[in-house]
C-alpha positions in Angstrom: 27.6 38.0 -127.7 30.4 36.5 -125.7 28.7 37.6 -122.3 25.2 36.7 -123.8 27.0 32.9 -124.7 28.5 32.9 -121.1 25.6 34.0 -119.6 23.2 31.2 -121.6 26.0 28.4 -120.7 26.0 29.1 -116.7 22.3 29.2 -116.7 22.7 25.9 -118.6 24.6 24.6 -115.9 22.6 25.2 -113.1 19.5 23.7 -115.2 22.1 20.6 -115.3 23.1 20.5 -111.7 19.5 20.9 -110.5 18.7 17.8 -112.5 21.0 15.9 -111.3 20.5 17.2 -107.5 16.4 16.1 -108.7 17.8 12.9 -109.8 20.4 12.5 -106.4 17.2 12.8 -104.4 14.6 10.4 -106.7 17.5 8.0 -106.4 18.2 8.5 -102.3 14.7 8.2 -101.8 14.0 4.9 -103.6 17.1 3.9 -102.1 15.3 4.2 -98.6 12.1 2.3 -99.9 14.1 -0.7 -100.8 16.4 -0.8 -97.6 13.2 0.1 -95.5 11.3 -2.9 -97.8 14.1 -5.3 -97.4 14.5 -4.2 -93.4 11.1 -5.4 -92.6 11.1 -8.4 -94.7 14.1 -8.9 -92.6 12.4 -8.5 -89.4 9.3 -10.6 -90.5 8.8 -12.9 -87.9 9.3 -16.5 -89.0 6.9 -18.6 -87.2 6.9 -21.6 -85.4 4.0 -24.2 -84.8 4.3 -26.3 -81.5 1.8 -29.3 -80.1 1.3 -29.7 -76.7 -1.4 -30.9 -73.9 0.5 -28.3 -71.5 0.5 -24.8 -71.8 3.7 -22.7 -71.4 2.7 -19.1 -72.5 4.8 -17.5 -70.0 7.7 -19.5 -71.0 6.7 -18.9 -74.7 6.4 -15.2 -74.2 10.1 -14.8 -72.5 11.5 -17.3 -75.4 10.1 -14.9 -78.4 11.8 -12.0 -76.5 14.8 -13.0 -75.8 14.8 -14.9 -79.4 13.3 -11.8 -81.8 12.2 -12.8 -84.8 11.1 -16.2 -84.0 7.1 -16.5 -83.3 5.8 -19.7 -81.8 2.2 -20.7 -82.3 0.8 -22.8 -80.0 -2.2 -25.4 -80.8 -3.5 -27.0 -77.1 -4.6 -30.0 -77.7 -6.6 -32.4 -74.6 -4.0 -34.6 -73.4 -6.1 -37.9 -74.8 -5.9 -36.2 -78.4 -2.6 -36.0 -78.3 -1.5 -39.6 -79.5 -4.0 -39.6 -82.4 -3.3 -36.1 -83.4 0.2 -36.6 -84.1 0.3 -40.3 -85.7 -2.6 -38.6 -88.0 -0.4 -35.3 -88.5 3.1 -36.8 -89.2 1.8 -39.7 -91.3 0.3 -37.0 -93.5 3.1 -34.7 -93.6 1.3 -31.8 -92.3 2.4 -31.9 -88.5 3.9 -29.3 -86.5 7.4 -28.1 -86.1 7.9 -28.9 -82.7 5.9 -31.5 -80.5 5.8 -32.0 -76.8 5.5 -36.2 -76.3 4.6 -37.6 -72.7 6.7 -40.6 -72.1 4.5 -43.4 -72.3 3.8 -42.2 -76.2 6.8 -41.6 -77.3 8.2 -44.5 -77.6 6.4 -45.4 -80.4 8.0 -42.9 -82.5 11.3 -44.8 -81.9 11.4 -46.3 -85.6 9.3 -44.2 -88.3 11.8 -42.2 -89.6 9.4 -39.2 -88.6 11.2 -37.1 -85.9 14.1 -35.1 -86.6 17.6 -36.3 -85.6 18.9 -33.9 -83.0 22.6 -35.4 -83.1 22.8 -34.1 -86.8 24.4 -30.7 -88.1 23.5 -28.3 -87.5 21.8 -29.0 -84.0 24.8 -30.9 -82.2 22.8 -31.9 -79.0 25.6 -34.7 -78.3 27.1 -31.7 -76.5 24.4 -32.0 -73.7 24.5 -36.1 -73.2 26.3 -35.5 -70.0 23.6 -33.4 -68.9 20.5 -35.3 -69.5 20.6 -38.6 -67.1 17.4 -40.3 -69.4 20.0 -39.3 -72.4 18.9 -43.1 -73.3 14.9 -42.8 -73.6 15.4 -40.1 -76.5 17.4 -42.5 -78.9 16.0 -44.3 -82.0 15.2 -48.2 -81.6 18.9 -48.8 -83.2 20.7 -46.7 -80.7 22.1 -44.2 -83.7 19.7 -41.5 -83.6 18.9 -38.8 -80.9 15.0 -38.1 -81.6 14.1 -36.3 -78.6 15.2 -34.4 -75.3 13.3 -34.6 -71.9 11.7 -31.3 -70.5 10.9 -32.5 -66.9 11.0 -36.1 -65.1 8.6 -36.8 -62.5 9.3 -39.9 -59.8 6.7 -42.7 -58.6 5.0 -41.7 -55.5 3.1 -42.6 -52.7 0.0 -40.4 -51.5 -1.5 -40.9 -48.0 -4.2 -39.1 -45.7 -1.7 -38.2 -42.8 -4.9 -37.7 -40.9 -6.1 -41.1 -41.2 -2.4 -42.8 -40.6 -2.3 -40.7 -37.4 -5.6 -41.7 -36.3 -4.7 -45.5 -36.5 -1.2 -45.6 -35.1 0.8 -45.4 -38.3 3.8 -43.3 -38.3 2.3 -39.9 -40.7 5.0 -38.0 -41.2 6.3 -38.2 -44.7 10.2 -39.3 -43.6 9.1 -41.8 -41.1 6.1 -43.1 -43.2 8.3 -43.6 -46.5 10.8 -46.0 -44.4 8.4 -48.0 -42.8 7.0 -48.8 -45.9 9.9 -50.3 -47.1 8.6 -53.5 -45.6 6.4 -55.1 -47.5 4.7 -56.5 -43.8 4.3 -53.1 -42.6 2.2 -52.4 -45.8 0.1 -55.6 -44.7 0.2 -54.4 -41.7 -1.6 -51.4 -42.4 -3.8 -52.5 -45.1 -5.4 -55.4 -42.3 -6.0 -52.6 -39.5 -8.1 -50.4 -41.9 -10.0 -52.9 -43.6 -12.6 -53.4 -41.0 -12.9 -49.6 -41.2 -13.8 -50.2 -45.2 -10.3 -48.0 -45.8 -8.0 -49.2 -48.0 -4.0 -48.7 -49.2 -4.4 -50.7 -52.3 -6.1 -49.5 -55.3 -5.0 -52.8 -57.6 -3.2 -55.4 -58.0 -0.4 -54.1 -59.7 1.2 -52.0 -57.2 4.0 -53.3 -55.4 4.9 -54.8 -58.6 5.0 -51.8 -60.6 7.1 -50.1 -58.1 9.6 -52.2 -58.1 9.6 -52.8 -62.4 9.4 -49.2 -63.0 12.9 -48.8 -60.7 14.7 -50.9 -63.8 12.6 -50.5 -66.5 11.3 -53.4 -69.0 13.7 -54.5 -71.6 17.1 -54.4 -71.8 19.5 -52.6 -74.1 19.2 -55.9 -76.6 15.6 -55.7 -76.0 15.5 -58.8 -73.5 12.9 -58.5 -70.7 14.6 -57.7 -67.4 14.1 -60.2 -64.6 13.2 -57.6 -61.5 15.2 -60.5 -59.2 13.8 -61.3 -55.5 12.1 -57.5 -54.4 9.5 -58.9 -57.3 8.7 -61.6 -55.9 8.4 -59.7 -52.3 5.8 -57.7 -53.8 3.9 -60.6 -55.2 3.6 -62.6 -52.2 2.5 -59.1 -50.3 -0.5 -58.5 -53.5 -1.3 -62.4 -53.3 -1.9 -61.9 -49.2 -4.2 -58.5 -49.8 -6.2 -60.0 -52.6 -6.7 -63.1 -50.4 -8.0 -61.2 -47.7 -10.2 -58.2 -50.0 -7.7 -55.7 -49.3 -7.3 -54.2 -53.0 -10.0 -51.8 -53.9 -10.3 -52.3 -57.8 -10.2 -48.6 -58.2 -8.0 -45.6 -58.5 -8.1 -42.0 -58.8 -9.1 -42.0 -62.5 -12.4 -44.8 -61.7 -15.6 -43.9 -60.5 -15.0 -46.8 -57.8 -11.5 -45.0 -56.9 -13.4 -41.4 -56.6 -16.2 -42.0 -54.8 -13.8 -44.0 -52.5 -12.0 -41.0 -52.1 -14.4 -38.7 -51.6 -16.0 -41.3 -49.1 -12.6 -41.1 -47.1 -12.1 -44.8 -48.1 -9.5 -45.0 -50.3 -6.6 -42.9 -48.1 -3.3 -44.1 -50.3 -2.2 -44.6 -53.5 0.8 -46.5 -53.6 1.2 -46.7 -57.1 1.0 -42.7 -57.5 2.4 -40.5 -59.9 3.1 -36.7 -59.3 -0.1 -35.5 -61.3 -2.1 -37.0 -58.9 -2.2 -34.4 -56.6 -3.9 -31.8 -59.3 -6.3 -34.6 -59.5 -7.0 -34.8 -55.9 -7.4 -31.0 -55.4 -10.2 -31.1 -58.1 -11.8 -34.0 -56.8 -11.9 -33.7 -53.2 -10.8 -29.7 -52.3 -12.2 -30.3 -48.9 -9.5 -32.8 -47.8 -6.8 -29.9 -48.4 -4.4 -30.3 -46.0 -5.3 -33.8 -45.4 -3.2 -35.8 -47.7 1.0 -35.4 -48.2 3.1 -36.6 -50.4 6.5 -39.3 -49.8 8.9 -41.7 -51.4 7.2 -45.2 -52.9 7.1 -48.2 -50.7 10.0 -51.0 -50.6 12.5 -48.5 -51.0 12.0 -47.8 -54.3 12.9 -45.0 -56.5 11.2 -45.5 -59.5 10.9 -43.5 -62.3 6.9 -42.8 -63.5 6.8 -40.5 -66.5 8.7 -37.5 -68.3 7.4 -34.6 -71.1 10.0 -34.8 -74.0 10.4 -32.5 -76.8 10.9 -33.3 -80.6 11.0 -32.0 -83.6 8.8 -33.0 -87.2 12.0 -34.3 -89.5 9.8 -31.9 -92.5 9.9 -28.9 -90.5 10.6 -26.0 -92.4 12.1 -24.0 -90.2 14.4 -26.7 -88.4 16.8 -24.0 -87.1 14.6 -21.7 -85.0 12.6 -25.0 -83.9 15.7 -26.3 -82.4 16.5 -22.8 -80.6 13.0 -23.1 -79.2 13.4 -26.8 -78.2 17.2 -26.0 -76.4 15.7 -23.1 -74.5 13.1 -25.2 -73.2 15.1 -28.3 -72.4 17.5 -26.6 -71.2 15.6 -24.0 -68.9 16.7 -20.5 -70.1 13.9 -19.1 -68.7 14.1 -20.6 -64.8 10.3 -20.5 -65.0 8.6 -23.1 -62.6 5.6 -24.5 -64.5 5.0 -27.6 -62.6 5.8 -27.4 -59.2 5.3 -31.8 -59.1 7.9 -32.8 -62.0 12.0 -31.4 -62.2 13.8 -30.6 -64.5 15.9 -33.2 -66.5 18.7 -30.9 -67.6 21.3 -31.1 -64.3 22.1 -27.6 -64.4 18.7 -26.2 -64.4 17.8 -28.8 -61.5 20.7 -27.5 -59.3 19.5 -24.0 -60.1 15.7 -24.8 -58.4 14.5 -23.2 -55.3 13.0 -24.7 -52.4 10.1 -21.8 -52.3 8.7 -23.0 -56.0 7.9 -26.6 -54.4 5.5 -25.7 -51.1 2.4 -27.4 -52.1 -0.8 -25.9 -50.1 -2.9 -28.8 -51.2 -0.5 -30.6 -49.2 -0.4 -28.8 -46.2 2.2 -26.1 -47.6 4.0 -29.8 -47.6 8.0 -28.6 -49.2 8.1 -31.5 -51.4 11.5 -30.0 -53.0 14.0 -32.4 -51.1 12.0 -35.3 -52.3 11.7 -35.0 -56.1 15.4 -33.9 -55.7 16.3 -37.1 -53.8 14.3 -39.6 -56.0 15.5 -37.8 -59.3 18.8 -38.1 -58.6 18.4 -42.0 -58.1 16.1 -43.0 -60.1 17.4 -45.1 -63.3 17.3 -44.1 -66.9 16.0 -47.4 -69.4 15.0 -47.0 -72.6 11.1 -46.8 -74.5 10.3 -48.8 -77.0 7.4 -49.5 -79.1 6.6 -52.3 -77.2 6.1 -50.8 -73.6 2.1 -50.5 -74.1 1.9 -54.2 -75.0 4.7 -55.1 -72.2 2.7 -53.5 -69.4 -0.9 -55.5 -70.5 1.0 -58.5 -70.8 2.5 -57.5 -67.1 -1.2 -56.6 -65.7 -2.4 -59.9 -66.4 -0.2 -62.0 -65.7 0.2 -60.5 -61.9 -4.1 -60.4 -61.7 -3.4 -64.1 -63.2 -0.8 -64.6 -60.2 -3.0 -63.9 -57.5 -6.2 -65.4 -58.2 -3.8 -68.8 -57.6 -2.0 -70.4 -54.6 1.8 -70.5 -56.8 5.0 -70.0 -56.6 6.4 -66.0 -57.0 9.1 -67.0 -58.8 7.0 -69.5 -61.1 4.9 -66.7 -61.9 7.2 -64.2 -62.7 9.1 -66.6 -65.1 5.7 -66.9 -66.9 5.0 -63.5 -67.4 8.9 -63.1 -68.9 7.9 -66.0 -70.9 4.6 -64.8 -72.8 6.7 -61.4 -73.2 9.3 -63.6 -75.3 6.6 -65.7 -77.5 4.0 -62.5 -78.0 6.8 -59.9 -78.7 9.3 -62.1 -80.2 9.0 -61.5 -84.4 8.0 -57.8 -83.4 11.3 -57.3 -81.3 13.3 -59.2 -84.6 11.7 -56.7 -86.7 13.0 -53.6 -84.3 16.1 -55.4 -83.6 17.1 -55.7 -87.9 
């Protein structure tokens, strides 16, 4: 009985020590389900929804690997969607996370309350204020809010047909060209010797002026209109002298007049030029490759012309990984070329850039590095406002206004300052309080 008692309690044993080695395993194994369910909920991409008019998919591609876990979705929109796109889509709430502004839009962003403010915890972009010379054209109306960061900056330019400037005497190389345009006679000078030919330098009216008020910008930091001083009223008297004698086309490279002039070989400079032009060209015209090159504006200028900004939707979900993916771009982590006619912003990317990624064939395998580099290094950061779309009609008119009539440069300039004051005046108290 005592070995048949032993006997029954060992095989009870075992029956007990199998069941719990059963139970060991059930438990070990649901274990693993739940660290292999939480693991990949873990790993679950969180995603990210940019706007743009510019597509960065290799950029994109190199961010999400070196940033795992982060997904970014990219909606392309035409760049003349854009501004309606994303009034409709923040006013609504339903915008994306992160947003890539052009300049001249952006500043009407500048007082909704609708971007995120990138000076706040826990972003910190303050760090980076040494670093970003247009630190200025991202700030809220009031000054106390960092809304967005530029991407690139691309100067004011002049575009010529070097053939055409050779033919007729003109110095055609882009260093010697760019300084003798810094006299507003030599401009004259040029425009009267092709205009019996039908060729012209001018496409409007505006310019000469332009150059010289995008070198300062329009409004002060108290929101004053700045008074561009005597190389204003230079480039006046020059625009009154080629209006009086037909010299100004009427047309540029985005009219049907300014196309077919160009294509015509009529229209062989653009004075007033920014750096997308050239794309523009090479669709229009690709049989004048080679023919056209690229240099500094006239009068000496070094004006800035536009920038691409990023920003971020103050709703945004997912504020943290939208900022990661707005510092990596702004800052350049990826040293991928994009746009070979626009710089970088961030000074440390732009001393990182190579003279290879700016030959332009279109240009005549032009190097065009040394004089983005040059004019982006001088040109001057001012600030956008809400009022820069209503400024520059306001400018336009008044100079059209100034030429059609035998007056004083200095007159006319005062009057232009003056109808900025009384049409802008109770919306620039409104900013201002």
């Amino acid at each position: 009985m005592v070995v048949k008692a032993k006997l029954m309690l060992l095989v009870g044993l075992v029956f007990i020590m199998l069941a719990a080695a059963g139970c060991k395993e059930s438990i070990d194994e649901n274990d693993k389900n739940v660290l292999h369910n939480n693991t990949h909920a873990i790993q679950k991409d969180i995603e990210i929804e940019f706007w743009t008019w510019s597509p960065l998919y290799g950029i994109i591609d190199k961010f999400e690997s070196d940033n795992p876990g982060i997904k970014v979705n990219t909606r392309l929109l035409d760049y003349f969607q854009c501004k309606e796109e994303y009034i409709k889509a923040l006013t609504n709430g339903d915008g994306p996370d992160v947003m890539m502004f052009y300049s001249e839009m952006f500043g009407t962003y500048t007082i909704n309350g609708v971007l995120q403010d990138l000076l706040e915890e826990p972003f910190n972009a303050g760090k980076y204020q040494k670093d970003f010379p247009r630190w200025d054209g991202g700030l809220s109306i009031d000054n106390k809010k960092l809304l967005s960061l530029t991407y690139t900056t691309a100067p004011q330019l002049t575009l010529y047909r070097s053939d055409i400037m050779k033919e007729n005497g003109f110095p055609h190389e882009p260093e010697e060209l760019a300084k003798f345009l810094e006299n507003p006679d030599n401009i004259l000078a040029i425009a009267s010797k092709l205009k019996p030919k039908n060729k012209y330098i001018f496409q409007w009216a505006t310019d000469l002026p332009n150059i010289v008020r995008f070198s300062t910008g329009t409004f002060d930091k108290d929101l004053n209109p700045i008074r561009h001083e005597e190389l204003f009223n230079k480039a006046l008297d020059a625009t009154k002298v080629a209006f009086k004698d037909k010299m100004i086309l009427s047309g540029n490279l985005w009219t049907k007049e300014g196309q077919d002039a160009i294509k015509a070989n009529n229209l062989i400079m653009l004075l007033d030029a920014n750096s997308y032009a050239v794309n523009e060209l090479e669709k229009l015209v690709p049989e004048q490759k080679g023919l056209w090159r690229l240099t500094k504006p006239s009068l000496g200028m070094a004006s800035w012309k536009f920038d691409t900004r990023l920003a971020m939707n103050a709703r945004s979900k997912h504020k943290e990984q939208s900022w990661k993916f707005i510092e990596y771009l702004v800052t350049h982590k990826s040293d991928i070329i994009y746009d070979k006619h626009s710089i970088p912003e961030y000074l440390p990317a732009r001393k990182r850039l190579k003279e290879a990624d700016y030959i332009d064939t279109y240009l005549g395998n032009q190097n065009i590095f040394n004089i983005f580099n040059d004019l982006g290094n001088k040109m001057i950061p001012y600030k956008l406002t809400p009022m820069d779309e209503k400024v520059d009609s306001i400018y336009g008119q008044g100079i059209w206004d100034a030429v059609e009539r035998i007056t004083n440069s200095d007159e006319d300039i005062k009057k232009i300052l003056g109808n900025i004051n009384k049409q802008l005046d109770e919306e620039k108290k409104a900013l201002m309080d």
